[in-house]
Backbone as numpy.savetxt, mean C-alpha at the origin, in Angstrom:
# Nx Ny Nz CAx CAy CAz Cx Cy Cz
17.47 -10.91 16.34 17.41 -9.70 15.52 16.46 -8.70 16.17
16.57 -7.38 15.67 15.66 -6.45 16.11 14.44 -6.44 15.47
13.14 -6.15 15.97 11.78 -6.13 15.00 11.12 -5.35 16.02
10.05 -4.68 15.39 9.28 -3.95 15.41 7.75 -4.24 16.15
7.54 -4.52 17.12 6.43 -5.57 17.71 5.02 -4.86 18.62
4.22 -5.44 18.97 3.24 -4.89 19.47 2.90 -6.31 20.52
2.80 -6.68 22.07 1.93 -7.66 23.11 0.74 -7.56 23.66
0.30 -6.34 22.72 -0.89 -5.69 23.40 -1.64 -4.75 22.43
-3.05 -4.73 22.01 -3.35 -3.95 21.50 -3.73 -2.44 22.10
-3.22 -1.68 21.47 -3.72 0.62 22.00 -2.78 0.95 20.92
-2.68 2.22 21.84 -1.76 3.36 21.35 -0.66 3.10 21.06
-0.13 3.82 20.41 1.54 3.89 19.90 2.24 3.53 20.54
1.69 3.44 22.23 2.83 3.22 22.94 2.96 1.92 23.55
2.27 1.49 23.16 2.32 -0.47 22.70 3.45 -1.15 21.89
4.01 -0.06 21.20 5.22 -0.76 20.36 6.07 -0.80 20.94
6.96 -1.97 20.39 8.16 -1.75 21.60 9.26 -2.38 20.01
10.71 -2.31 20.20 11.46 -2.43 19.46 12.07 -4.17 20.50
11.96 -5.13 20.07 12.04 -6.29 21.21 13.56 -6.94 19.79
13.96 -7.83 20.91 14.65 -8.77 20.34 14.06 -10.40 20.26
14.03 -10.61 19.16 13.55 -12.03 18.74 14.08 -12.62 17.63
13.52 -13.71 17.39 14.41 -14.98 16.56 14.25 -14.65 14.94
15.53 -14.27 14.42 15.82 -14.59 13.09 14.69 -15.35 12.29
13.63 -15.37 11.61 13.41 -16.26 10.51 14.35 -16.54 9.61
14.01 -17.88 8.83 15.04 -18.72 7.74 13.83 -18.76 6.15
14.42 -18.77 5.45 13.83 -18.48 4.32 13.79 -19.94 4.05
12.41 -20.61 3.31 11.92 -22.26 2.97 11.36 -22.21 2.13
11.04 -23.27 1.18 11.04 -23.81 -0.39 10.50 -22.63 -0.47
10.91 -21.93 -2.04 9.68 -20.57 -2.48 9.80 -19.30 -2.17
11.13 -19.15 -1.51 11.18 -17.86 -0.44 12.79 -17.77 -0.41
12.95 -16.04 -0.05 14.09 -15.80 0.17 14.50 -15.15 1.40
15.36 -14.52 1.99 15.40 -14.20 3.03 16.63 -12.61 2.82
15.89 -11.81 2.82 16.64 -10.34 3.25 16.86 -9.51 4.60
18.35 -9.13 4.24 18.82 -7.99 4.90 18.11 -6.77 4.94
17.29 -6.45 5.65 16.11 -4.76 5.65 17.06 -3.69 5.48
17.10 -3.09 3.94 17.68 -1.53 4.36 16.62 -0.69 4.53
15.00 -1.04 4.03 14.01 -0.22 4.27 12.65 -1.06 4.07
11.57 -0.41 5.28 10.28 -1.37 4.99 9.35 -0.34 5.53
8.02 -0.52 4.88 7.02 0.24 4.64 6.15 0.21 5.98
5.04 1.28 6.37 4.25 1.45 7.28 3.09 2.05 6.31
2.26 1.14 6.59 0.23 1.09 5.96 -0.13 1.30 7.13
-1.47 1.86 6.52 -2.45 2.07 7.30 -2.98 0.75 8.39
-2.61 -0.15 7.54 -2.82 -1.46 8.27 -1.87 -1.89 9.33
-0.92 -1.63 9.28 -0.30 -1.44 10.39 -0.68 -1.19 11.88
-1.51 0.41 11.48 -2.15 0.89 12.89 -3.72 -0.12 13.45
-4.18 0.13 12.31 -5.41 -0.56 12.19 -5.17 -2.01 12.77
-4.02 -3.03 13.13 -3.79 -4.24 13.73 -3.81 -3.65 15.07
-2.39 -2.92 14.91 -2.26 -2.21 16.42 -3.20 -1.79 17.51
-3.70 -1.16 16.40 -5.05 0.04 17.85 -6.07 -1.36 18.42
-5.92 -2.67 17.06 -7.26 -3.48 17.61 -8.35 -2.84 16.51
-8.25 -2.05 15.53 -9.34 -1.81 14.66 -9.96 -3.48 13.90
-8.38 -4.03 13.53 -9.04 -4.94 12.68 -8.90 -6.26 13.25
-9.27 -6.50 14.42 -8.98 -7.70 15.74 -10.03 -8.71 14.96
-11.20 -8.10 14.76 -12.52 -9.09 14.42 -11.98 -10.11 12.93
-11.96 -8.80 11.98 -11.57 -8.92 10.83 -10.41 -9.94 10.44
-9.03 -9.15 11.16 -7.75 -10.35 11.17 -7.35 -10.21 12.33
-7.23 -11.28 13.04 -6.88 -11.21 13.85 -5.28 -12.12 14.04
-4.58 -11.78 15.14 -3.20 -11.64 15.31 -2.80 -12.51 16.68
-1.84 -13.29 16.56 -1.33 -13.90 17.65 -0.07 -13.03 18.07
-0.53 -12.55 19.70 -0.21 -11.78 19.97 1.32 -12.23 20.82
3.03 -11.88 21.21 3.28 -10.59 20.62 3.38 -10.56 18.91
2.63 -9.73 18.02 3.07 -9.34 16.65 3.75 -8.97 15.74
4.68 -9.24 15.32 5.81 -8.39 14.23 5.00 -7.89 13.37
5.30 -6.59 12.87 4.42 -5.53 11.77 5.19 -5.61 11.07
4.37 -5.35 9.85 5.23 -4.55 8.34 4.80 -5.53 7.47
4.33 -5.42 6.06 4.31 -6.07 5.40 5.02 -6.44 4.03
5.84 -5.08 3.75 6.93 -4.98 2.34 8.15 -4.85 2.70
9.29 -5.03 2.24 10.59 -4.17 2.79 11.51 -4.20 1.24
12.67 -3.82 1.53 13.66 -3.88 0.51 14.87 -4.22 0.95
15.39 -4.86 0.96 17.22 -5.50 1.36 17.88 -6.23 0.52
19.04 -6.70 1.10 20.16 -7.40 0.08 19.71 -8.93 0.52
19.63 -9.87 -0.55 19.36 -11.27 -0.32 20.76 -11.70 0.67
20.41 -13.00 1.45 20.89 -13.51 2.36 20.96 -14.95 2.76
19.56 -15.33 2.03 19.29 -16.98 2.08 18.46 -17.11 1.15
18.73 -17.88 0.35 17.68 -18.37 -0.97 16.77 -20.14 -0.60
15.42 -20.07 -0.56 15.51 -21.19 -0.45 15.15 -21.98 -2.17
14.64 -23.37 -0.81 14.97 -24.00 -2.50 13.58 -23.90 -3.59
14.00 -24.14 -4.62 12.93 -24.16 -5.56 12.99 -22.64 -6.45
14.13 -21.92 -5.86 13.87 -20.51 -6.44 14.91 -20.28 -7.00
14.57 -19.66 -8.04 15.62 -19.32 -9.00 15.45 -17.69 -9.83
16.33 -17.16 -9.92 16.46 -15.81 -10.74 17.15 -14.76 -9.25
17.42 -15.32 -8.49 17.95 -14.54 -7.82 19.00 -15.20 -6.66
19.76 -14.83 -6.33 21.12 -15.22 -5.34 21.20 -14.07 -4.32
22.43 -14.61 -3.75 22.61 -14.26 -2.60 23.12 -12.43 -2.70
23.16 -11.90 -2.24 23.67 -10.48 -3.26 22.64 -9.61 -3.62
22.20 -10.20 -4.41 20.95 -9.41 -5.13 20.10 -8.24 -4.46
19.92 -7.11 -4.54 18.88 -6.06 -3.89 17.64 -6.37 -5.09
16.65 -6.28 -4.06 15.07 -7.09 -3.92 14.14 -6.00 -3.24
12.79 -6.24 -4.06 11.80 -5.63 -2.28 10.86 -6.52 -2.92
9.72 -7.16 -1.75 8.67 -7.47 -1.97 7.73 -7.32 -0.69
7.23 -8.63 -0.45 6.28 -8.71 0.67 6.52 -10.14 1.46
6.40 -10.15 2.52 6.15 -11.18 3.92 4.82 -11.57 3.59
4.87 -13.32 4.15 3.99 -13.62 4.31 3.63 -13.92 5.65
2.84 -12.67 6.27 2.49 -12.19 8.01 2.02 -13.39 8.38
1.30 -14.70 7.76 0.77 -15.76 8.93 1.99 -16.86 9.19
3.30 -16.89 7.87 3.68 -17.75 8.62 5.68 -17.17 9.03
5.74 -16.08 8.56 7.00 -15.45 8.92 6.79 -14.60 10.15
5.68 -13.84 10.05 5.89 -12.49 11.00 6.27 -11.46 9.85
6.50 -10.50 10.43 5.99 -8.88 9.81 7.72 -8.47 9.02
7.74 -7.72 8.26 9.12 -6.98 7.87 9.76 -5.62 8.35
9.21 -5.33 9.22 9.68 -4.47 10.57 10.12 -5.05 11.28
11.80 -5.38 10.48 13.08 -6.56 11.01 13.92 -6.22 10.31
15.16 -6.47 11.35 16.49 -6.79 10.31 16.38 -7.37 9.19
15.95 -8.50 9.68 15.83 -9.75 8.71 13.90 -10.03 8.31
13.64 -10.13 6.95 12.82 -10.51 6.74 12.40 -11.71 5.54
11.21 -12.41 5.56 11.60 -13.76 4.48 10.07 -13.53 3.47
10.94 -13.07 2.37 9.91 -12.47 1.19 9.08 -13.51 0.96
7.54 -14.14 0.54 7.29 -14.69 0.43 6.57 -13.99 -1.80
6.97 -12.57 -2.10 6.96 -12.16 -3.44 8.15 -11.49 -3.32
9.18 -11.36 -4.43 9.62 -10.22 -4.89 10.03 -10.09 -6.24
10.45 -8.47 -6.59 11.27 -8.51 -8.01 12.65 -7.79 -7.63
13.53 -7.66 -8.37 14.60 -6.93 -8.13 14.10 -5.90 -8.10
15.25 -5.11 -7.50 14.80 -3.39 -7.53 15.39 -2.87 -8.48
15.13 -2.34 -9.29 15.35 -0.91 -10.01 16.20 -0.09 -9.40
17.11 0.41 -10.18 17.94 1.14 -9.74 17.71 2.25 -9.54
16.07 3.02 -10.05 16.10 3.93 -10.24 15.20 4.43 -9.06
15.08 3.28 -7.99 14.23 3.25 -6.91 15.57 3.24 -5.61
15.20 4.09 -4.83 16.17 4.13 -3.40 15.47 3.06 -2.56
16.63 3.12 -1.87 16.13 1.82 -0.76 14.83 2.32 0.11
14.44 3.64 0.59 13.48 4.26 0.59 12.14 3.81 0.21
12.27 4.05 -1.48 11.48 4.00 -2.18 10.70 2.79 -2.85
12.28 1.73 -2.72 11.52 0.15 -2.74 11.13 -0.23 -1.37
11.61 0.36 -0.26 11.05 -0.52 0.88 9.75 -0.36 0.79
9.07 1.03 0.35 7.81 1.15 0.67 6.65 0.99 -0.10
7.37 0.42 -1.27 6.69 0.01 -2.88 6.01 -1.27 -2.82
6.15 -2.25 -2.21 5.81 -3.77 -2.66 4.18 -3.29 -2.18
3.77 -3.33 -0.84 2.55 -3.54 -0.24 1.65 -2.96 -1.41
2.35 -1.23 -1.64 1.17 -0.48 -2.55 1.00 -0.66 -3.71
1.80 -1.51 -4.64 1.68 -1.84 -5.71 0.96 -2.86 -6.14
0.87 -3.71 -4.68 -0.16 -5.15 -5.13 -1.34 -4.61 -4.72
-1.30 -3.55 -3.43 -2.82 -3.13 -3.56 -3.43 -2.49 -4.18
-2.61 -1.62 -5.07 -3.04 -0.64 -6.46 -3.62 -1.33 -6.98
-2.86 -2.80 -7.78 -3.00 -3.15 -9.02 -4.08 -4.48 -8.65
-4.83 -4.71 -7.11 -5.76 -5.54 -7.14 -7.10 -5.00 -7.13
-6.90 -3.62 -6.54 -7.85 -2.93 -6.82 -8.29 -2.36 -8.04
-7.02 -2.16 -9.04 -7.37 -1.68 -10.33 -7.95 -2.90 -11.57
-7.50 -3.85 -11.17 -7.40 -5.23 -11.39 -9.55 -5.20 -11.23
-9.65 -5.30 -10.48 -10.93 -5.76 -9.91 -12.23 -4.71 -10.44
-11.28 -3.32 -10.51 -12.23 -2.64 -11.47 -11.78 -2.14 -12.64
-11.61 -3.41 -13.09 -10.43 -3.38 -14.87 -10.59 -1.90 -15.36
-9.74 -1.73 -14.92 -9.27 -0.34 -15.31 -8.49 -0.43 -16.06
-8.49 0.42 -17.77 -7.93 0.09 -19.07 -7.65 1.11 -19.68
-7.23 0.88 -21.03 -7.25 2.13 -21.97 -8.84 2.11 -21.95
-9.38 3.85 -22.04 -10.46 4.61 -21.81 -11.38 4.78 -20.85
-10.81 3.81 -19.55 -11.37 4.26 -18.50 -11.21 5.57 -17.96
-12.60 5.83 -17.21 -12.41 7.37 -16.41 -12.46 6.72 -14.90
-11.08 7.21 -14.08 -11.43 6.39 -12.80 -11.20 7.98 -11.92
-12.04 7.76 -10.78 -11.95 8.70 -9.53 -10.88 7.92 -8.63
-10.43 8.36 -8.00 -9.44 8.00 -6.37 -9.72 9.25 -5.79
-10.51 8.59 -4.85 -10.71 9.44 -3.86 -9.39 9.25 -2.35
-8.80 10.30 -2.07 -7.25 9.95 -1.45 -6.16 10.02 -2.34
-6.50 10.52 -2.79 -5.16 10.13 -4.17 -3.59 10.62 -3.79
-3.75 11.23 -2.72 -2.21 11.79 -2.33 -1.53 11.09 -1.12
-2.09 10.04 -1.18 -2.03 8.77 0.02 -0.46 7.64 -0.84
-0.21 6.78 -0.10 0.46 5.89 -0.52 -0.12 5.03 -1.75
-0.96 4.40 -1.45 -2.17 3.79 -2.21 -2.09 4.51 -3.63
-2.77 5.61 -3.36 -3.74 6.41 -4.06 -2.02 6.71 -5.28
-1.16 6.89 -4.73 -0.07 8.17 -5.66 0.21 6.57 -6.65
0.49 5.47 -5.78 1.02 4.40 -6.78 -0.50 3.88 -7.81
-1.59 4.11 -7.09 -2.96 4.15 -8.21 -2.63 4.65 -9.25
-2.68 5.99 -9.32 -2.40 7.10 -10.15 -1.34 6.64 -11.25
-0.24 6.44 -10.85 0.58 6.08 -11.88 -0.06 4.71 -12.60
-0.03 3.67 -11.76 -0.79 2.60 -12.52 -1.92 2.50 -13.68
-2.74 3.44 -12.90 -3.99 3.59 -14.05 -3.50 4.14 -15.60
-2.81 5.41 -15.42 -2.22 6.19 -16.52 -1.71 5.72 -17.11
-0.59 4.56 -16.54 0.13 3.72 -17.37 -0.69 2.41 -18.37
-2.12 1.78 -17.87 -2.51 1.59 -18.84 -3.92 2.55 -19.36
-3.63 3.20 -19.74 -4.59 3.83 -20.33 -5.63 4.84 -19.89
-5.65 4.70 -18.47 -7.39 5.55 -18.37 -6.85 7.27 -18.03
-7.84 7.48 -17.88 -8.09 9.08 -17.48 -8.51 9.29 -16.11
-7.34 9.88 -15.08 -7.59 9.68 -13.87 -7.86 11.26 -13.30
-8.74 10.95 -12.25 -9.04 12.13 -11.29 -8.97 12.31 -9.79
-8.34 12.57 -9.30 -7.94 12.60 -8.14 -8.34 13.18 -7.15
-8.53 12.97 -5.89 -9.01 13.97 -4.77 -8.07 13.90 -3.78
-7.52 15.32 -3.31 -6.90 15.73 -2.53 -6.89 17.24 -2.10
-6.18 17.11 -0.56 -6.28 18.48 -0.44 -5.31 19.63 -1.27
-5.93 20.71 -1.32 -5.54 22.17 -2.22 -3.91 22.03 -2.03
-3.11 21.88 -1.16 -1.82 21.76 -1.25 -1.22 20.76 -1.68
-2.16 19.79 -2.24 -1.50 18.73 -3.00 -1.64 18.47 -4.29
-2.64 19.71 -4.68 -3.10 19.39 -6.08 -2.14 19.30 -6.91
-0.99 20.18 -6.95 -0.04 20.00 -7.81 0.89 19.14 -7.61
1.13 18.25 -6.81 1.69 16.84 -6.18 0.72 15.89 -7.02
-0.22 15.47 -7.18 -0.96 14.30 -7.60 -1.21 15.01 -8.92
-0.94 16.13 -9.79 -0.96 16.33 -11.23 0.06 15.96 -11.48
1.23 16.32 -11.02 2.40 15.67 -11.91 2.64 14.03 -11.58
1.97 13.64 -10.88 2.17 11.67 -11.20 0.81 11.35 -12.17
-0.34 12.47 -12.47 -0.92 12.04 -13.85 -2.60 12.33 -13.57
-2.47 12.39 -12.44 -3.96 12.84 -12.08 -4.56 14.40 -12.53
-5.76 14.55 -13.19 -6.45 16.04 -12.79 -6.97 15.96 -11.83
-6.29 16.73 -10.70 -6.86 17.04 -9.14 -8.07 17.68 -8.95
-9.01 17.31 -7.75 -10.08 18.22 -7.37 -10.51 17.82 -5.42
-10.79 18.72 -5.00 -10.56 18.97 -3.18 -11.87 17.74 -3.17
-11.74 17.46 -2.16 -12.80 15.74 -1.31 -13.73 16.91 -0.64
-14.53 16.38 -0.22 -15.81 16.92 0.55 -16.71 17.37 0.12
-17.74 18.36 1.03 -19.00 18.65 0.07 -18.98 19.12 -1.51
-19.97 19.07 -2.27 -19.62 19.67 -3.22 -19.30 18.63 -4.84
-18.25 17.77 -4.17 -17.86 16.45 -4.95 -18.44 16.12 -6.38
-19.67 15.58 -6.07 -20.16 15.41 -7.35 -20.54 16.40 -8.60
-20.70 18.03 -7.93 -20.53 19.05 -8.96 -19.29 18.92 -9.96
-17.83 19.01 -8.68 -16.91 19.45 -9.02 -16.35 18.02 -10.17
-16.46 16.86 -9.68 -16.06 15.72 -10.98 -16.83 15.86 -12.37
-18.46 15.98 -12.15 -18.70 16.20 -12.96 -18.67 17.33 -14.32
-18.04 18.51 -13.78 -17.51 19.66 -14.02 -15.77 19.10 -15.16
-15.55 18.15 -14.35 -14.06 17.27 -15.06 -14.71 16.58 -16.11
-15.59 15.81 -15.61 -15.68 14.97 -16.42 -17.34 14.47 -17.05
-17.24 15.64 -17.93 -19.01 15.68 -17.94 -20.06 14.46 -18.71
-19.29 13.50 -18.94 -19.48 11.66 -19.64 -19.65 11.00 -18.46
-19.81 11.82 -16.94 -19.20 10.35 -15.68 -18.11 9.95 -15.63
-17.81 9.54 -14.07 -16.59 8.01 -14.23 -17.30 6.93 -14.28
-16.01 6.13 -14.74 -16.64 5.01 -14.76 -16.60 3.98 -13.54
-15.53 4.28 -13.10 -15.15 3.38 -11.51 -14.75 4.27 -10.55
-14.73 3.77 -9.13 -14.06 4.92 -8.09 -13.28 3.84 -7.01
-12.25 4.22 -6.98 -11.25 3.72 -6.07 -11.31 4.35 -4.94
-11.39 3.76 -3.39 -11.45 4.68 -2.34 -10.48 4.40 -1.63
-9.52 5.29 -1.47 -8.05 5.41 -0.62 -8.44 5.87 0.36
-9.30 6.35 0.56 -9.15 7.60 2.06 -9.88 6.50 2.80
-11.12 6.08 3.04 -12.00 5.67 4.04 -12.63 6.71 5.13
-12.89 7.89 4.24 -13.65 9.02 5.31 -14.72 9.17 5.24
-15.66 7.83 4.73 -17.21 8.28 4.84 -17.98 8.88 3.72
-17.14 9.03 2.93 -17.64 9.29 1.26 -18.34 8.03 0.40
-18.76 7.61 0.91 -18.69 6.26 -0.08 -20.11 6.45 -0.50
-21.20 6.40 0.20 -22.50 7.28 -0.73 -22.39 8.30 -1.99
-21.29 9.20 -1.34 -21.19 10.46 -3.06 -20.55 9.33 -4.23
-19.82 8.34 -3.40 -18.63 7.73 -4.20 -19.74 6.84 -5.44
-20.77 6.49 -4.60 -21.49 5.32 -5.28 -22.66 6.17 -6.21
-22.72 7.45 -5.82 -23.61 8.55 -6.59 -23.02 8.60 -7.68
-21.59 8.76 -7.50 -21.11 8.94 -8.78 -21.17 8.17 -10.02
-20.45 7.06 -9.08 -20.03 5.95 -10.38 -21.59 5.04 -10.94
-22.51 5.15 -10.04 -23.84 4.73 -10.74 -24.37 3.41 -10.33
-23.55 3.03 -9.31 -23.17 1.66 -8.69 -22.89 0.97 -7.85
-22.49 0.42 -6.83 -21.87 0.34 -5.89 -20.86 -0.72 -6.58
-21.07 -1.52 -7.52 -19.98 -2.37 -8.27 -19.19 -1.85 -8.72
-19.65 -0.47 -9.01 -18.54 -0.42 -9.81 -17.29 0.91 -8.85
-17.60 0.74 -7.17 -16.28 1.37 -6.67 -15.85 0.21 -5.96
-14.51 0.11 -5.28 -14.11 -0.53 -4.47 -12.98 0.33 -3.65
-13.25 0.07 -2.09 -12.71 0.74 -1.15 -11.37 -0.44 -0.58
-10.20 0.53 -0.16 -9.37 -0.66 0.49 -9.22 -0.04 1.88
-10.15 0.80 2.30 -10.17 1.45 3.69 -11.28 1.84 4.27
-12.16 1.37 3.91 -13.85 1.70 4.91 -14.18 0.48 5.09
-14.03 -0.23 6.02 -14.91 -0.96 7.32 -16.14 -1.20 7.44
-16.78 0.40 6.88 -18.17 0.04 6.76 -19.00 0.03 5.64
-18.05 -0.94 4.38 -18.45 -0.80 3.06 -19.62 -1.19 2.87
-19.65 -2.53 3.52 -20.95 -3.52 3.23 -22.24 -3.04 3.12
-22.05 -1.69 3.86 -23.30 -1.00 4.20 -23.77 -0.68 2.89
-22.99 -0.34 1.84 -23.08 0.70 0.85 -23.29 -0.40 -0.60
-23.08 -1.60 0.07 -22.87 -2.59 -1.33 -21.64 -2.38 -1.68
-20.82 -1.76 -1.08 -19.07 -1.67 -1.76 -18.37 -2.85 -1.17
-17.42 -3.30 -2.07 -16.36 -3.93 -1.96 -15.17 -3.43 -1.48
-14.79 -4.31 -0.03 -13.51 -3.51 0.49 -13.00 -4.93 -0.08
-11.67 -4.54 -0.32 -10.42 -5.08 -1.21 -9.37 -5.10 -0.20
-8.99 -6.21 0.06 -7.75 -6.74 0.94 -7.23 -7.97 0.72
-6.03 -8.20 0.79 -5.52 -9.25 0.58 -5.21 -10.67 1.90
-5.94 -10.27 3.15 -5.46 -11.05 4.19 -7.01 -10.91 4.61
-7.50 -12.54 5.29 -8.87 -12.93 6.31 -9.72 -12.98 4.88
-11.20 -13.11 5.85 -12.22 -13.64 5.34 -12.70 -12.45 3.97
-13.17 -13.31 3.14 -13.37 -12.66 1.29 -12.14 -12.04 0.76
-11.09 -12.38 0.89 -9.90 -11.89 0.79 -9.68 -11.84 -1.01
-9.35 -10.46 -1.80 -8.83 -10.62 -3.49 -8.06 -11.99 -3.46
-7.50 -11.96 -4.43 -6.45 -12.93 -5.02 -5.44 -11.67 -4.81
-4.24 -12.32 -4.50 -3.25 -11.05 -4.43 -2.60 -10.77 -5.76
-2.48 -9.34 -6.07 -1.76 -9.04 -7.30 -0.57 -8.77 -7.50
0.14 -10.03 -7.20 1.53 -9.66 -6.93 2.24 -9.43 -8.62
1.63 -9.17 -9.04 2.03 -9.24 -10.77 2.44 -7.17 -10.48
1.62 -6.90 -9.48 1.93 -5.31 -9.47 3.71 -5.16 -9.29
4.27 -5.95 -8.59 5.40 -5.50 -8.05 6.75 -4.95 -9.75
6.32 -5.99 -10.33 7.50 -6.39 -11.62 7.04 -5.36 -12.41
5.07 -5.12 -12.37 4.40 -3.62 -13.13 5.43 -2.35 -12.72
5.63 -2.41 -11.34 5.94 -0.92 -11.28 7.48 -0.86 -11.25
8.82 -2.14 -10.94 9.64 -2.09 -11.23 9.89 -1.79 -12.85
9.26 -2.34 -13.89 9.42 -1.99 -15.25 8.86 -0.62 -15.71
8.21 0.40 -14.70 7.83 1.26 -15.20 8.98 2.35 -14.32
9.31 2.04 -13.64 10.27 2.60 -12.76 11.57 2.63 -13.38
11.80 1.69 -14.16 13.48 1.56 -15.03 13.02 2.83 -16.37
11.87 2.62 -16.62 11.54 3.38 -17.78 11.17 4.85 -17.58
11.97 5.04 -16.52 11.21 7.00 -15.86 9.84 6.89 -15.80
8.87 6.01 -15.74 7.36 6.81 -15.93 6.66 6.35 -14.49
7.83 6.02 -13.51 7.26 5.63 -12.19 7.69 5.80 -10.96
7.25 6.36 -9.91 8.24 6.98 -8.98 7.79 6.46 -6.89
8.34 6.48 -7.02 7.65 6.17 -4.83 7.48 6.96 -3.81
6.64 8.45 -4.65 6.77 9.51 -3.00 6.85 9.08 -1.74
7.71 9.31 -1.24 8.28 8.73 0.69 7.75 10.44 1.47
7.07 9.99 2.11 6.43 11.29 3.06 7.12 11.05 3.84
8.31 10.47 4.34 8.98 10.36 5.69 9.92 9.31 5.62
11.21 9.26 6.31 11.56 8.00 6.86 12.06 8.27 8.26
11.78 7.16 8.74 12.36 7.32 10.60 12.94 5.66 10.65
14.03 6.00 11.75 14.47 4.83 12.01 13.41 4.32 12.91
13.84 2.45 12.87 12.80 1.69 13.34 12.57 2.48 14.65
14.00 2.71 15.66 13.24 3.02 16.63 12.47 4.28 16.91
12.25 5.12 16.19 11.20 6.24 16.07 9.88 5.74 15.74
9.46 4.21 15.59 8.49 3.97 15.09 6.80 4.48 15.35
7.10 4.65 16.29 6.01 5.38 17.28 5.52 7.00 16.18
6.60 7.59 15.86 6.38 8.79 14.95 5.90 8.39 13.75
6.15 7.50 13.32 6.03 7.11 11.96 4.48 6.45 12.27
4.03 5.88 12.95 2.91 5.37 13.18 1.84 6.96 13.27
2.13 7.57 13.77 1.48 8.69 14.62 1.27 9.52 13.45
2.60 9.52 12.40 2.08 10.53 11.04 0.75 9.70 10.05
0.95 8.21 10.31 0.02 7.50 9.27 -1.23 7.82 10.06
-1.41 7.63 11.19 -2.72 7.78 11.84 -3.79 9.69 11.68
-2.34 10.07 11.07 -3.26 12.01 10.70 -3.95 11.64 9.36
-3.60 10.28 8.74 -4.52 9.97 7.12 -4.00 11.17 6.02
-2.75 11.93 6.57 -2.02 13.16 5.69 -1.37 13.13 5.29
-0.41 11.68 5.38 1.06 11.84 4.85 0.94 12.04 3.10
2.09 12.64 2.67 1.62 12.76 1.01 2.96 11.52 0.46
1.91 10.06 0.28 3.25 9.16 -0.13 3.51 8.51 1.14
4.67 7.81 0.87 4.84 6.30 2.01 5.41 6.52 2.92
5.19 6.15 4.23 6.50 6.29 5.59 7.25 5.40 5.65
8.62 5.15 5.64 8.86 3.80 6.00 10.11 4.09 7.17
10.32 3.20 7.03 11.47 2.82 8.41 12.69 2.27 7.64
13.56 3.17 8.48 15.09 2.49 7.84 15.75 1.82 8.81
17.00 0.43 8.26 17.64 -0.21 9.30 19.15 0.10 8.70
């Protein structure tokens, strides 16, 4: 099959589109046809060698960690779904390889929603378990006030809906051309950078209570000014949290969450019910992958890139 690979860690131009061996789906697992699969930040961050120390990768690598396709092989022990069925979830990268493939072998999924494009589920699984472990971790409820800082990110847009949906009062940071992009998924918008803590507190003159950090640009001091704490933010993109007493939140290597794969079925049921949606900042076929990498690495896309097969 075709996949999406890296033998070397650099630049973009390390990827190569290679031919390699089919995985088979085993007890617990199913095995899909890719009509679409997602590109994270983590993606590049394997690639360039950012996160070599952190997780490291037997190298050559298959990328991708979510996709969406038509089932193909069911293994055993699983039930609620057959052969037929359109699905998205997530790979499990240590013992399948990546879902930037024809073929990939879900190790979570839920059906898709109809009201989700193949688009829109390919690029849904990853951000929904990382939304909802991060929101998870800073129980975010009815009457919470939460910040996301990034909020017009992949992450950040499926945050947004999540939080709203149970209960809190969200505030968002993004740039001026997106403010009205991250108000209508539920956020009151306000611009990142100097200034920050005037302008939230200006929103929200009680404090937040937690801060979610999508971006990873070095805010995490205002972030922890804010919320009163360093417990009470958690970052799923600064590297150099520890510094700050923050919790970076990931689901793969050492101090790793519990994964929240309970997000996936969250945002399919909110998705059948109109109150949930999957901004796609892009799709490119696999073999454009190099572009699609190159837009995640500007930290601008508004919403998910993914790759179509």
């Amino acid at each position: 099959m075709k996949a999406l690979q890296f033998s070397e860690y650099g630049p973009v131009s390390v990827l190569e589109v290679a031919d390699v061996p089919e995985p088979h789906a085993g007890p617990g697992q199913i095995r899909v046809a890719v009509r679409a699969t997602g590109i994270t930040p983590a993606d590049w961050y394997l690639r360039s060698g950012r996160f070599r120390d952190m997780m490291p990768v037997h190298l050559p690598f298959v990328l991708g960690v979510d996709a969406a396709g038509v089932v193909d092989e069911v293994g055993t022990g699983v039930s609620g779904v057959r052969p037929g069925d359109a699905v998205f979830g997530i790979v499990d990268l240590a013992k399948h390889g990546g879902a930037n493939a024809e073929y990939a072998v879900l190790a979570t999924w839920t059906l898709k929603p109809d009201a989700l494009s193949w688009e829109q589920a390919g690029g849904a699984a990853a951000n929904a378990e990382t939304a909802a472990r991060a929101l998870d971790r800073l129980k975010v409820g009815t009457g919470t006030t939460l910040l996301i800082e990034g909020a017009a990110g992949g992450v950040g847009t499926v945050a947004i809906q999540l939080a709203a949906a149970r209960g809190a009062t969200v505030i968002g940071t993004a740039g001026a051309h997106n403010h009205e992009f991250i108000a209508g998924l539920g956020a009151t918008p306000t611009t990142y950078g100097p200034g920050l803590g005037e302008r939230v507190t200006a929103l929200a003159p009680g404090g937040v209570d937690v801060v979610l950090d999508c971006a990873g640009s070095g805010s995490l001091p205002d972030l922890v000014s804010l919320a009163g704490s360093p417990d009470r933010v958690v970052t799923i993109a600064d590297p150099e949290s520890a510094k700050y007493g923050v919790h970076l939140s990931r689901s793969g290597g050492p101090g790793a969450d519990p994964a929240a794969v309970h997000g996936l079925a969250e945002v399919a049921a909110l998705a059948q019910q109109g109150r949930f949606t999957v901004p796609v900042a892009a799709a490119f076929t696999i073999e454009n992958a190099a572009a699609a990498h190159e837009l995640s690495e500007t930290g601008h896309a508004r919403g998910k890139i993914v790759l179509t097969l």
